[in-house]
Backbone as CSV, one residue per row, in Angstrom:
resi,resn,N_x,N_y,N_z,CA_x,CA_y,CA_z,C_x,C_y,C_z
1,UNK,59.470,-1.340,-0.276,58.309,-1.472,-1.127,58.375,-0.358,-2.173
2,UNK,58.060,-0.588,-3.676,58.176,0.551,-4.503,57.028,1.130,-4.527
3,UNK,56.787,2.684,-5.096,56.001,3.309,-5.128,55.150,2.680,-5.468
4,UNK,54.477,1.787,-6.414,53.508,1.786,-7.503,53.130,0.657,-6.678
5,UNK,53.771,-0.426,-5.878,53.202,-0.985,-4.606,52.010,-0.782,-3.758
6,UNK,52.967,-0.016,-3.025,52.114,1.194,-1.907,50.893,1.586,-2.863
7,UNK,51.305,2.395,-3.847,49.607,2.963,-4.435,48.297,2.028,-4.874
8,UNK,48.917,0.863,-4.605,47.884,-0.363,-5.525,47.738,-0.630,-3.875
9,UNK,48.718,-0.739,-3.012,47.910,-1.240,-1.920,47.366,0.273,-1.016
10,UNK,47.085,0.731,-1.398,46.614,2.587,-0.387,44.986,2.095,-1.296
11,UNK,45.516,2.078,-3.056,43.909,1.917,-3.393,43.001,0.322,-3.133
12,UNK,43.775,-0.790,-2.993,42.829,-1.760,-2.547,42.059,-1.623,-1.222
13,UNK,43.273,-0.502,0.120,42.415,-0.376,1.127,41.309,0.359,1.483
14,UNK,41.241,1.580,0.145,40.826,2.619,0.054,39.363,1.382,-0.337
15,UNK,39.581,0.839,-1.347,38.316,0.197,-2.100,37.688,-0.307,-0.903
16,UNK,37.931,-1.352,-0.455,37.619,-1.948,0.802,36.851,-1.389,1.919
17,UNK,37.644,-0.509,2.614,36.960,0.571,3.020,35.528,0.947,2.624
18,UNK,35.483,1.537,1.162,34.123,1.509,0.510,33.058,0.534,0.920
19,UNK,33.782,-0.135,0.457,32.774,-1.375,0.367,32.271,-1.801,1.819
20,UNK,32.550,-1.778,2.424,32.325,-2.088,3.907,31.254,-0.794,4.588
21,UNK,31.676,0.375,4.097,30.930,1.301,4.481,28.877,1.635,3.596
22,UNK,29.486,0.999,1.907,28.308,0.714,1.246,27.518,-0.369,2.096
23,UNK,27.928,-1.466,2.197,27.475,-2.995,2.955,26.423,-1.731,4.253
24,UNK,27.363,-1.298,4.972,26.656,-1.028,6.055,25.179,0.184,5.718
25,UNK,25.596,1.237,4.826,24.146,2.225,4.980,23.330,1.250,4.156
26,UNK,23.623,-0.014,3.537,22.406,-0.769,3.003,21.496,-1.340,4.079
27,UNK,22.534,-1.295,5.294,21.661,-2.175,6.328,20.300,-1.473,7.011
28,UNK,20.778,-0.037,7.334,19.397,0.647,7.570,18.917,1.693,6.481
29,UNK,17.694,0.854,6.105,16.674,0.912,5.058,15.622,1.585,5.638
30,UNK,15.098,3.083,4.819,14.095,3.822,5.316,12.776,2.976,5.106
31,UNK,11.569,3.341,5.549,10.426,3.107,5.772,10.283,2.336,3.936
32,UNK,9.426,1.054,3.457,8.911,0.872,2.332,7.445,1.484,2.023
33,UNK,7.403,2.193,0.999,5.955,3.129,0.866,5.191,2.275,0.096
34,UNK,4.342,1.949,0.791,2.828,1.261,-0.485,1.461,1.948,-0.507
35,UNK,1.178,2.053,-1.976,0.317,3.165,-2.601,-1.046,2.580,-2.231
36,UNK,-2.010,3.128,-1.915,-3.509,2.519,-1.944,-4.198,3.102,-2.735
37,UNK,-5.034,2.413,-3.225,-5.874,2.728,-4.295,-5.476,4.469,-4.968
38,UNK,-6.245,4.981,-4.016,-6.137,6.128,-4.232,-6.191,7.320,-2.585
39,UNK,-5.449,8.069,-2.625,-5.142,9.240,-1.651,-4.479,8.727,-0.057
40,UNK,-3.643,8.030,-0.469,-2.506,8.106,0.445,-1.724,6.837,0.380
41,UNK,-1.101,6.353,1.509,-0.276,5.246,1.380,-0.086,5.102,2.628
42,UNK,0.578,3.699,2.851,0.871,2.960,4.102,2.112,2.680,4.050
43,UNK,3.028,2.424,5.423,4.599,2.160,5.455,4.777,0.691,6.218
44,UNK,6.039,0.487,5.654,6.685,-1.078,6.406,7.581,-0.157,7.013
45,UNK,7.854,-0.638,8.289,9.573,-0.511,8.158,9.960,-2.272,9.296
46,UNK,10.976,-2.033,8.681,11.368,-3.999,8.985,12.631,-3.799,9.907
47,UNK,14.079,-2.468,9.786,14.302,-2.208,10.957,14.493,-0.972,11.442
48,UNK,14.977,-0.984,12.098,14.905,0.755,12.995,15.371,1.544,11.862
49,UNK,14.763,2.936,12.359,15.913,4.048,11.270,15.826,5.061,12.128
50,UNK,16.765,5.603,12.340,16.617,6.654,13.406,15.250,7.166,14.444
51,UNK,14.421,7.601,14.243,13.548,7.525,15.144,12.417,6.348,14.560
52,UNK,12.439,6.119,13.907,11.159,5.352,13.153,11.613,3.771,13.975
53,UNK,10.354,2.989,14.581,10.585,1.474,14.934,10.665,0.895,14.005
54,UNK,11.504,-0.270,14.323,10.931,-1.430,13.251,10.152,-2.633,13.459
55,UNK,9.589,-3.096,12.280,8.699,-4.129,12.347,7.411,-3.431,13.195
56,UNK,7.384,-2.077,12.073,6.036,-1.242,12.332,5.304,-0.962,11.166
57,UNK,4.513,-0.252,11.399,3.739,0.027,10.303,3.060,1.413,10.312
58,UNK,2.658,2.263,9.422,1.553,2.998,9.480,0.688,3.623,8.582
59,UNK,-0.161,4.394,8.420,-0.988,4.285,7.833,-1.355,6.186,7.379
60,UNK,-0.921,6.803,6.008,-0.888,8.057,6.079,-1.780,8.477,4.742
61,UNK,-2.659,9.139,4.869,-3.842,9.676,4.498,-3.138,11.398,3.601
62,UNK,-3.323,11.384,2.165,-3.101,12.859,1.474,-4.253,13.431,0.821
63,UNK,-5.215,12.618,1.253,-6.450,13.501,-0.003,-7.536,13.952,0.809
64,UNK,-7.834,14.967,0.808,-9.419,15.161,1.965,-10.276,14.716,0.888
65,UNK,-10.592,13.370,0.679,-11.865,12.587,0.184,-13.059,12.117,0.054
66,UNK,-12.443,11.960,1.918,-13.954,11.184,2.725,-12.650,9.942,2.941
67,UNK,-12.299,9.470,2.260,-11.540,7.923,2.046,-10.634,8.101,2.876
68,UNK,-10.542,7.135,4.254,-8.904,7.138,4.975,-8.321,6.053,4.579
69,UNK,-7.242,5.808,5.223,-6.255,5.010,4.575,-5.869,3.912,5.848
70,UNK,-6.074,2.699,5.570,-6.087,1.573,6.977,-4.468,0.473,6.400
71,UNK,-3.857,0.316,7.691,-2.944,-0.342,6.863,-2.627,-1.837,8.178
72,UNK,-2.925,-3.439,7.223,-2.702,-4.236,8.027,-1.373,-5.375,8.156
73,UNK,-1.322,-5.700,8.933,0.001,-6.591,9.212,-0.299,-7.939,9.717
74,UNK,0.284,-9.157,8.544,-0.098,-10.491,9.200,1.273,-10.860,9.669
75,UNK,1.628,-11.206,10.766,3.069,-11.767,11.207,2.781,-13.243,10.558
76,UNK,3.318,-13.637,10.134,3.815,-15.212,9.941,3.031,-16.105,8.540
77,UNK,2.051,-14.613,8.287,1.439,-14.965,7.544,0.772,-16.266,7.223
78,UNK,-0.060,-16.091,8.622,-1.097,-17.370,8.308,-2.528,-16.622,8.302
79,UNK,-2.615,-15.535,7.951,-4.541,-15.233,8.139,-4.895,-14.699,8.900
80,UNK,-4.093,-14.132,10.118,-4.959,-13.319,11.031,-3.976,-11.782,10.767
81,UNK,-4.875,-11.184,10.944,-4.106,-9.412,10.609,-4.240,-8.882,12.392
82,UNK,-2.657,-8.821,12.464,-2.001,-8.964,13.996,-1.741,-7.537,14.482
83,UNK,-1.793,-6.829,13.668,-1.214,-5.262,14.016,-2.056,-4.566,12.901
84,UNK,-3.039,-3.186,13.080,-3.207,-2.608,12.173,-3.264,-0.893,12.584
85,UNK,-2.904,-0.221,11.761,-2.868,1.263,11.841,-4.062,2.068,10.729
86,UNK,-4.467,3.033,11.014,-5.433,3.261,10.189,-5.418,5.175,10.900
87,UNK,-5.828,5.694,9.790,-6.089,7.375,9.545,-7.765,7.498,10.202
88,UNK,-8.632,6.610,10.030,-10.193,6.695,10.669,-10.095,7.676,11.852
89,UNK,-11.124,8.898,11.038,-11.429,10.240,12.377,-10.404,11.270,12.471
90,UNK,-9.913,11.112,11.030,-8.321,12.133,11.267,-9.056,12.831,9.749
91,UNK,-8.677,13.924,9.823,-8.939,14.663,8.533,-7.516,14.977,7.859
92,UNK,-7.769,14.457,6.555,-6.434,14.601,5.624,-6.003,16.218,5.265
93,UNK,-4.217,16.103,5.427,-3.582,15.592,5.308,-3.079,15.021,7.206
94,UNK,-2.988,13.181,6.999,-2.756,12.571,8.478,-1.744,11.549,8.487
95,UNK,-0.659,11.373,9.256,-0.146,9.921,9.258,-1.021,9.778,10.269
96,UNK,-0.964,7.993,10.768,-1.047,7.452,11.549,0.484,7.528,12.857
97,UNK,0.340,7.283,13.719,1.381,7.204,14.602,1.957,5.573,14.328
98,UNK,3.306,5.176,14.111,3.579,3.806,14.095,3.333,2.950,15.078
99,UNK,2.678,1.579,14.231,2.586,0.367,14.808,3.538,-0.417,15.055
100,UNK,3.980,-0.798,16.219,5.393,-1.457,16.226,5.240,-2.347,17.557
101,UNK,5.898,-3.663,17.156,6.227,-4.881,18.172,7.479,-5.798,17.504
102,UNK,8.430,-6.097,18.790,9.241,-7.097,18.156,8.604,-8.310,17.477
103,UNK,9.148,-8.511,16.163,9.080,-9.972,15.682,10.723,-10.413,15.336
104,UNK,10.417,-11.441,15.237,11.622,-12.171,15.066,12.241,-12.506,13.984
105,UNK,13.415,-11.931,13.412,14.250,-11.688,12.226,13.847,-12.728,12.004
106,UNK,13.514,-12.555,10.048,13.266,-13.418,9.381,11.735,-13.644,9.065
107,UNK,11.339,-13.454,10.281,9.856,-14.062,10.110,9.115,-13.332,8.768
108,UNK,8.553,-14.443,8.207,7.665,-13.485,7.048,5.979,-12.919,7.196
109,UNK,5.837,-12.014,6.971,5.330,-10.673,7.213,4.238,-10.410,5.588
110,UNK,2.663,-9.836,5.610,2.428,-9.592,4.407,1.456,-8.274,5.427
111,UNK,1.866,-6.901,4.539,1.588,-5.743,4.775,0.309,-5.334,3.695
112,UNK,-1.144,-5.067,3.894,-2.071,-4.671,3.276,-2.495,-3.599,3.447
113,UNK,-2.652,-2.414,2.275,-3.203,-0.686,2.523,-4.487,-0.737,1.577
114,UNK,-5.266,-0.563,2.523,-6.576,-0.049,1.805,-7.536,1.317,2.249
115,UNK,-8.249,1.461,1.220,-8.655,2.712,1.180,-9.814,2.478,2.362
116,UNK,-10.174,3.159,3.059,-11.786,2.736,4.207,-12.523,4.345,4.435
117,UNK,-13.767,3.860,4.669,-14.623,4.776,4.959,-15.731,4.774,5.771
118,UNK,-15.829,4.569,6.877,-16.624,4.753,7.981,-16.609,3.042,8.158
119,UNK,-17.794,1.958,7.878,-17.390,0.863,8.046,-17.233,-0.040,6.366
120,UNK,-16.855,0.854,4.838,-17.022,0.373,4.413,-15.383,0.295,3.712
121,UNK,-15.052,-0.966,3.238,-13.335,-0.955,2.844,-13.451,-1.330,1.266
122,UNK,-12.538,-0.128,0.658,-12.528,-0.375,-0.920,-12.286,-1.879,-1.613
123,UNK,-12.848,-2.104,-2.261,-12.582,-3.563,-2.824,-11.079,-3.508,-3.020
124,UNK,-10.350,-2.860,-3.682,-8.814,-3.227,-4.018,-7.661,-2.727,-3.258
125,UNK,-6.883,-3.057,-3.210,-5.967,-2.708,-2.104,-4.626,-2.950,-2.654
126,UNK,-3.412,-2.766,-1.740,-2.344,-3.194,-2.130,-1.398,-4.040,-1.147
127,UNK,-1.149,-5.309,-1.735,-0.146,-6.286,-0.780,0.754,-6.575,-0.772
128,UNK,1.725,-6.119,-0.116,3.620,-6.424,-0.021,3.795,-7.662,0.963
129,UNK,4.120,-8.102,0.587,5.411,-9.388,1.175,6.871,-9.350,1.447
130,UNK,6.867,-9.286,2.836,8.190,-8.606,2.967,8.583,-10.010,4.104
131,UNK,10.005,-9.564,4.996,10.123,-10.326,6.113,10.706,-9.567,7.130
132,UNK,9.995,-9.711,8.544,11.120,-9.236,9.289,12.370,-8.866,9.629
């Protein structure tokens, strides 16, 4: 085999390599952050990441306001909110501890963060659509 061989095939395996190793840290994806109104935010995560579950959720509070931060989860997205995490009785700065249960790859999933305050919940909020 001549030199210039070998080096085209050292760099196609070299490329390859890459690529296989990119493919894979795409697969575990840190927590998705969604903003609420105002003073804090809520997390997806869809699969594991080192200590964090997946197909959890939680709910993390940055502003001492009065306002905590509630965060809900519809599995299958038909209307009922199946899992929720919420900062209520925690003084900011708070996460919530994660919400987490197997669902079943694929399934689609709509994640809602809103602002709350004793029993009253801010009119606007924020809604991701994601999938298991």
């Amino acid at each position: 085999m001549s030199k210039s061989k070998g080096r085209r095939l050292v760099a196609a395996a070299a490329a390859a390599i890459g690529l296989v190793m990119a493919a894979q840290g795409t697969a575990i994806a840190a927590p998705k952050p969604i903003d609420a109104s105002f003073g804090g935010y809520g997390e997806w995560n869809a699969d594991p990441s080192g200590s964090i579950p997946g197909d959890s959720i939680r709910a993390c509070d940055t502003a001492a306001d009065g306002w905590g931060i509630e965060v809900k989860l519809d599995i299958g997205r038909d209307g009922t909110w199946d899992r929720t995490a919420t900062t209520r009785g925690h003084n900011s700065p708070y996460c919530s501890p994660w919400k987490s249960g197997n669902i079943a790859e694929g399934t689609p999933v709509s994640v809602q963060v809103t602002n709350v305050d004793g029993g009253v919940t801010y009119p606007k909020g924020s809604l991701l659509l994601s999938h298991a």
